[in-house]
N, C-alpha and C positions, 0 to 999 in steps of 0.2 A: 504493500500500500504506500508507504514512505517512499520507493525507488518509483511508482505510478507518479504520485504528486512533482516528483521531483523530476521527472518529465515533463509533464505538462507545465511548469514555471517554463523550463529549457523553450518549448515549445514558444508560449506565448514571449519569449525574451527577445526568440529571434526573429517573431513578428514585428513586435514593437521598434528594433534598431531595424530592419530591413526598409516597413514602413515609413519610419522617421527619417531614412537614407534616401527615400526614394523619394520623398517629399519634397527636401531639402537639396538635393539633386536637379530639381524636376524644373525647367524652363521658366521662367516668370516674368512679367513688369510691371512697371506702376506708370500714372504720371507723374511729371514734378511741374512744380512752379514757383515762384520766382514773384514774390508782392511787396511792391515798394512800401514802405511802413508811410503813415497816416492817408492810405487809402482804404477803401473797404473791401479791394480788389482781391480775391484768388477765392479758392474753393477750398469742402474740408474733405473732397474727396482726392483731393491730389497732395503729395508729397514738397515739402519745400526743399529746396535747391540743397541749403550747408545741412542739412541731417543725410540727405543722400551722397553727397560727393563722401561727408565725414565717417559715415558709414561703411562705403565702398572703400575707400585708403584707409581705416584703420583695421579692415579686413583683410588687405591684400597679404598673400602670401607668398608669393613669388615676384611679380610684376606690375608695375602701373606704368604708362604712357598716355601721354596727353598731348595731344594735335589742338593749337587755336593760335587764335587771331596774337595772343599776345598776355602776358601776365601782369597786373596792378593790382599792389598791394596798397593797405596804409596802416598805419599802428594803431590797434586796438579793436581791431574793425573782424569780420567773420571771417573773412581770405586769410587772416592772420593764424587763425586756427588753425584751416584747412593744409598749408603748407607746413604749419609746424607737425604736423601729423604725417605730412609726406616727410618732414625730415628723421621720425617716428621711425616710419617706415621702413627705409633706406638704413638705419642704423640697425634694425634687425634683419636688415639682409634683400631685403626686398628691392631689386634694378628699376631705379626711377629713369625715365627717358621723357624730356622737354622737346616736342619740334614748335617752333612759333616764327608767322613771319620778319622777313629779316627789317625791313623797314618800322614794324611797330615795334621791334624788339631795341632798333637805336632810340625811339619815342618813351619807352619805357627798358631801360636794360636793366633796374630791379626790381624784384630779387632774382632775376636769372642770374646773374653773375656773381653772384653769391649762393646761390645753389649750388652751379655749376662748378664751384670748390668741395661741394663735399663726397664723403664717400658713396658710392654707387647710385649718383643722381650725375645725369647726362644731358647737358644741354644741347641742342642747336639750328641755327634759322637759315630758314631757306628762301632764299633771293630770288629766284627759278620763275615763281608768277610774277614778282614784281617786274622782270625782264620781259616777260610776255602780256602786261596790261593789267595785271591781279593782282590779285594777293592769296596770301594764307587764311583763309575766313572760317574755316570750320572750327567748331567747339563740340570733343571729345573724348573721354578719356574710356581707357582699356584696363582693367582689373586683372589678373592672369590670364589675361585673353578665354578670358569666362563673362565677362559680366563689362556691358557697354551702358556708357551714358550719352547720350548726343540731343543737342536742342539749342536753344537763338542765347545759348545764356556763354559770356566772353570769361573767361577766368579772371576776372575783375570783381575787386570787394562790394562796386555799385551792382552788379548783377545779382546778388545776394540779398541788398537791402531797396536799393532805390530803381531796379527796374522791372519792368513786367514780361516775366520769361516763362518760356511753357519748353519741355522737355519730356524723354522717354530714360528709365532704367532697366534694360532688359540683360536679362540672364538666359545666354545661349550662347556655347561656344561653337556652334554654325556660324554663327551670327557675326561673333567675336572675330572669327578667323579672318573674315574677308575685312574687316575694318582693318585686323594686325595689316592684311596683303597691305592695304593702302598706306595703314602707317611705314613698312619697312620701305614701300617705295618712295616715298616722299624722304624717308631717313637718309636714302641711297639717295637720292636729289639732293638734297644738302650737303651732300658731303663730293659731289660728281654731278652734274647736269649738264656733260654732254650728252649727244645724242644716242649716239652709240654705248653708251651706260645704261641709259634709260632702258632703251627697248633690248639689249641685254637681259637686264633686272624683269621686264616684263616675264619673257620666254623661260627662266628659270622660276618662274615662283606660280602655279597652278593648284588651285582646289576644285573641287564642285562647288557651283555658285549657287548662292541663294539669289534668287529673282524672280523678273513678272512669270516666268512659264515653269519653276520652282521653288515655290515660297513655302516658309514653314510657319507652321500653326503655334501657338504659346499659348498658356491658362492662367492666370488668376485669379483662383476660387472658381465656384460654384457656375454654369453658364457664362461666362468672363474671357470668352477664347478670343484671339487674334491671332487672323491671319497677317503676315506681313512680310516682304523684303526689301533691302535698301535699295537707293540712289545715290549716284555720284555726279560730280562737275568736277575737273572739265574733260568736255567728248575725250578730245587726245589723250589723256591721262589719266584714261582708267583702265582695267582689266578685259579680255575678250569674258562675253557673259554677264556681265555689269552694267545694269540700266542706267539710265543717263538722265537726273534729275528734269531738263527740260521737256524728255519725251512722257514723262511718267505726268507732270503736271499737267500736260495739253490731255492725254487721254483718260485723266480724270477728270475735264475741264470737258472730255467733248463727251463721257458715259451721262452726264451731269440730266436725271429727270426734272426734279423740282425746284431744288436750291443749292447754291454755292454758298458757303462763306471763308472770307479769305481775308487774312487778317498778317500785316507786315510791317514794318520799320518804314520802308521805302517801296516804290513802286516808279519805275521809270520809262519811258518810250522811248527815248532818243538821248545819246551820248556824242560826246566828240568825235565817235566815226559814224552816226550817222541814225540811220530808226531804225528799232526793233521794236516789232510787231506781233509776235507769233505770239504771245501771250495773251498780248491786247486783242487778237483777232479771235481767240480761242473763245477769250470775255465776252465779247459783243456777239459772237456765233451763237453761245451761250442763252443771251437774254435774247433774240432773236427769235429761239424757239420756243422760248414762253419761260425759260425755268429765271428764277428769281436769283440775282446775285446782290448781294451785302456784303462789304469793303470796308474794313478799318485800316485806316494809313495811318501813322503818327504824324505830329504837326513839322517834325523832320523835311516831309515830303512838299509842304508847303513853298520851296524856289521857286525859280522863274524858269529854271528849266524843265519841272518837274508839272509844274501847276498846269499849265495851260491842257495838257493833252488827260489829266486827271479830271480837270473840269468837261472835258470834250468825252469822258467815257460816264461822266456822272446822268448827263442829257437823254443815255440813250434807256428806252424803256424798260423795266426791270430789274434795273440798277440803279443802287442806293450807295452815297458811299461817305463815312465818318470820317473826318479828323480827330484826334485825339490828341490832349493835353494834360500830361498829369502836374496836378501842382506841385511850386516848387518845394523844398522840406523846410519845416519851420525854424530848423538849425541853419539855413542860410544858404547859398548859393551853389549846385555841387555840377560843373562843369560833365558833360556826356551822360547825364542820367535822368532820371526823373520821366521817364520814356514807356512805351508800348513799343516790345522789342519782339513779340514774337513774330513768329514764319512758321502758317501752318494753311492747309484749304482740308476742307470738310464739303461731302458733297452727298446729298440726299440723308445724310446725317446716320451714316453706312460706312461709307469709307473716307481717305484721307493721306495727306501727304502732311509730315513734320519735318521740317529740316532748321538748315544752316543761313538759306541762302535766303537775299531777298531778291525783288524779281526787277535784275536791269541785268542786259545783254555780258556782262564782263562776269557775274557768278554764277554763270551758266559755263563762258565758253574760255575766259582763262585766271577764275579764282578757283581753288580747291573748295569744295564745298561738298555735303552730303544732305539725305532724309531717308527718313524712312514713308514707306507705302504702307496702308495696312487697309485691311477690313474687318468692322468689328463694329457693332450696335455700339456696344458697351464702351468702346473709348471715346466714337462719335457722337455720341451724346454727353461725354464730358468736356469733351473739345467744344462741343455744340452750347454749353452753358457758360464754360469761358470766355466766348464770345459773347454772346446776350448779354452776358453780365456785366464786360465794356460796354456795349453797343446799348447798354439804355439806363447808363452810368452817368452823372455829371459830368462826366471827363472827355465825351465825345460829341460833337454837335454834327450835324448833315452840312455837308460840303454845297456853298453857296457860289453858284457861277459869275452871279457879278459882283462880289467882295473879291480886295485883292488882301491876299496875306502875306504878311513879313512872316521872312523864314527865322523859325526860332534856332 
């Protein structure tokens, strides 16, 4: 009887760790976001930014890597945490690796350069787009190439408090891997950006791709599944098999039954080389066949270069389109922030594109940038309330075609 019992604990023990392994194991994500303090802005159904990055680094156990635009710290502030924890990290063992553009990285060079003194933290920037019209614009970091984070939020301490940023934390190392592809290519650019390096580095480095005619499914909890796989910028410089952020926008821009909404930092038609259209044409095809598009731009978007073809897409039926202004903080003046920084489209409020980019001709075709694609009720509907919840917030007014605005 005693040797019976004593099986049956055995039994149920190796349920329980099996179970508890397979859970823990088992693919996941959340949202995150990113609420400038003294607004009423975010959700309590998404995650904020410093509990997820500080979570992610002080779990790594092997690896972290972060691809963005560029690091800004300041004393006493929550980025201050986050790096002390990367420096946490690195001191038990863990290979910290910095790529950041080279041009914001002379704008800001600390604390990279003080990083990049200590033991097993690796800085270094890459000049490559800036020579081709770009930049470095993605924001991402890599966990043991287990566990990704990517979304419009800059590794800057205002990202954390003073701006309004929407993001993904997914756990998959499918997922993981192709991000690592991009990260080592971009690593090998910075350190060689001839041509013949490049498409070298291409030819040697091969997985199966997650994408539109491969994508994998994730769960969190109960009915909670998403479909999804990424997108990249730019065309040239990404992988064979790797979807290509502008193509993935238009084709959920032309799936589009009832309503779009699309919500950005910037929005531009026309640059110093000239007009781009494929977006704007995608928009207007859009409301054309009746489905309803809603547009939040930051007040960013407000120039003279910007404005004119903004108000010329505001005109046409179907389309409605917000400016937004967050106020400034009652602590005083804080230079790049105070802002609606996300880049996300939601469409029949089913699917959707999150990324990096916002949408002018040069973070498409030669800045580094990424998103993700997914399909899913369940995220689309909270994407779907992050929006509403700007769009009929104090903070945004209907874009008026005969006001002229000063660009803030």
């Amino acid at each position: 009887m005693k040797s019976f019992k004593i099986t049956i604990w055995i039994i149920i023990l190796i349920k329980v760790v099996f179970f508890n392994e397979f859970a823990f194991s088992k693919s996941t994500y959340q949202l995150v976001e990113s609420v400038p303090i003294e607004t009423d802005l975010g959700l309590d159904e998404t995650e904020r930014t410093f509990d997820v990055w500080f979570e992610m680094i002080k779990n790594a156990e092997h690896s972290i890597e972060i691809e963005c635009f560029y690091v800004s710290d300041k004393i006493n502030e929550s980025l201050e945490k986050i790096l002390t924890e990367i420096k946490n990290s690195a001191n038990r063992g863990v290979k910290v690796r910095f790529l950041v553009d080279a041009k914001m990285k002379n704008t800001y060079p600390q604390p990279l350069d003080d990083l990049n003194k200590l033991k097993n933290i690796e800085v270094k920037a890459i000049d490559y787009f800036n020579k081709i019209g770009g930049v470095v614009h993605t924001k991402y970091i890599l966990v043991d190439r287990k566990i990704l984070f990517i979304g419009s939020q800059n590794f800057d301490w205002r990202a954390l408090k003073h701006i309004h940023e929407v993001g993904f934390k997914i756990r998959s190392e499918k997922l993981a891997r192709m991000f690592g592809l991009i990260f080592d290519l971009d690593w090998e650019i910075a350190s060689n950006d001839k041509t013949d390096s490049i498409e070298k580095y291409f030819k040697k480095n091969t997985i199966q791709m997650i994408n539109s005619k491969n994508p994998i499914i994730l769960e969190s909890g109960t009915k909670k599944q998403i479909e999804l796989y990424p997108s990249f910028s730019p065309k040239n410089l990404i992988y064979s098999g790797m979807d290509w952020d502008e193509d993935e926008i238009i084709k959920l821009i032309d799936q589009a039954e009832s309503e779009i909404l699309i919500q950005l930092l910037s929005y531009s038609v026309k640059d110093k080389n000239g007009f781009y259209s494929k977006l704007d044409n995608a928009i207007r095809s859009a409301s054309m066949r009746g489905v309803n598009v809603n547009i939040i731009l930051s007040d960013w978007s407000t120039g003279k270069s910007k404005l004119p073809y903004i108000k010329s897409l505001a005109v046409i039926p179907n389309i409605k389109i917000h400016f937004s202004t967050i106020p400034e903080w009652s602590g005083g003046l804080i230079p790049f922030s105070r802002v609606e920084h996300c880049k996300f489209l939601i469409v029949d409020k089913k699917s959707g594109w999150l990324g990096t980019s916002n949408w002018a001709k040069n973070y498409f075709y030669t800045s580094r940038n990424m998103g993700i694609v997914f399909k899913s009720n369940f995220v689309a509907e909270i994407i779907h309330k992050i929006f509403y919840k700007s769009w009929n917030s104090k903070y945004t007014y209907l874009v008026d075609i005969n006001k002229n605005y000063e660009k803030r």
